[in-house]
C-alpha positions as CSV (number, residue, x, y, z in Angstrom):
1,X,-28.4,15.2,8.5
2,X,-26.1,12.1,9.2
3,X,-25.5,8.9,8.3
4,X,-24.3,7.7,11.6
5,X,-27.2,5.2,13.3
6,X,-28.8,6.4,16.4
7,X,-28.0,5.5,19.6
8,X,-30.1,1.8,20.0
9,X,-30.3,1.1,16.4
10,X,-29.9,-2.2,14.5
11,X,-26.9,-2.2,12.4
12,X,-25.1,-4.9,10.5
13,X,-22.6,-6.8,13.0
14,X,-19.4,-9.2,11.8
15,X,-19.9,-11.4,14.8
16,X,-23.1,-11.1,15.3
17,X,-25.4,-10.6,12.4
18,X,-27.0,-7.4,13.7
19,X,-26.5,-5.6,16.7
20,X,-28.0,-2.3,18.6
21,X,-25.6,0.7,18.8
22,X,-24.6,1.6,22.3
23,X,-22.9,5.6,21.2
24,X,-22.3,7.2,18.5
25,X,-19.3,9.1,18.1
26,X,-16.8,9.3,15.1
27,X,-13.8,7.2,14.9
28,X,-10.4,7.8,13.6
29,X,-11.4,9.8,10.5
30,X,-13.2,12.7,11.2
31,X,-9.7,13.7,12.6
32,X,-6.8,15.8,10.5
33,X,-5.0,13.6,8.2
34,X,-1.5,13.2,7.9
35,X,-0.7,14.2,4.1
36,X,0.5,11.5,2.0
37,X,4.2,11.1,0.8
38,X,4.7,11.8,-3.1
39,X,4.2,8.4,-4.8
40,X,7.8,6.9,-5.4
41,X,8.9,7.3,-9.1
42,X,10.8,4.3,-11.3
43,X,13.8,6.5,-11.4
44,X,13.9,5.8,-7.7
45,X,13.2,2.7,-7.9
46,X,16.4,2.3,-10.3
47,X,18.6,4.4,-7.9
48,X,17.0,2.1,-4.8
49,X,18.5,-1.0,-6.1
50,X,22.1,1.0,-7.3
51,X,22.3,1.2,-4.1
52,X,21.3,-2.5,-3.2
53,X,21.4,-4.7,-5.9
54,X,19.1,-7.4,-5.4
55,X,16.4,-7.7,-3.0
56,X,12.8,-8.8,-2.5
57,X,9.6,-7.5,-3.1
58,X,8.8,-7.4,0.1
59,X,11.4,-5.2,1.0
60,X,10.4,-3.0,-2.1
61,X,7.1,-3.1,-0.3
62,X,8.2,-2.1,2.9
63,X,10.2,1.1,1.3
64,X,6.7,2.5,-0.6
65,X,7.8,0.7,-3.9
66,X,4.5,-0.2,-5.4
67,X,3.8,-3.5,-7.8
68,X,2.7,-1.7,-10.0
69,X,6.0,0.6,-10.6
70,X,8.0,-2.8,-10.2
71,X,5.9,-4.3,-13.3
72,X,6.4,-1.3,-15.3
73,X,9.7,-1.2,-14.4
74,X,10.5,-4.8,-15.8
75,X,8.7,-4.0,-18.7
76,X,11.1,-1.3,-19.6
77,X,14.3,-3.3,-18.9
78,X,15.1,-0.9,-16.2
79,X,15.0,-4.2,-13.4
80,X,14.9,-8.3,-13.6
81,X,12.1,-10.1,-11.5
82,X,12.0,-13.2,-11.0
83,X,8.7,-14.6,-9.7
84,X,9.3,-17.9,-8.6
85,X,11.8,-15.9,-5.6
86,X,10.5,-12.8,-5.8
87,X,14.0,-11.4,-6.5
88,X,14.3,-8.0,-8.1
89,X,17.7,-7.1,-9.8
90,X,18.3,-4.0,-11.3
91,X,19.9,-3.9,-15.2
92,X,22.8,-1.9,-15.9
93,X,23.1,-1.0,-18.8
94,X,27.2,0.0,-20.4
């Protein structure tokens, strides 16, 4: 059994409200995936901004750095945001 509409079916339509299916076929993910890369860890986030020491977060963005690591990275004292800029800074500590 599927759950793909038949061929001349009503389905729901963005544009339209509802429109009738032409073909049925599968789209981009029936295919193989491409496996994910690991999630990126704070500790890489830390050595990240070693190595450039202030930036955005849209360039943490960019590089797989996720808001959430960012946020519990500030928490720990390990970088600075600031949100009116959107700066990141890391904090060295002596």
């Amino acid at each position: 059994m599927s759950c793909l509409p038949g061929p001349g079916e009503l389905v729901p339509c963005v544009r339209h409200g509802y429109c009738r299916t032409v073909s049925v076929a599968r789209g981009r993910g029936s295919g193989p995936r491409r496996p994910r890369p690991p999630r990126r860890t704070e500790a890489e986030l830390v050595q990240w901004l070693v190595e450039r020491p202030a930036t955005t977060i849209g360039v943490l963005r960019r590089h797989r750095f996720t808001l959430r690591l960012v946020v519990t990275a500030e928490r720990s004292g390990r970088v600075e945001v600031d949100p009116d800029t959107g700066r990141v800074t890391a904090v060295l500590r002596a």
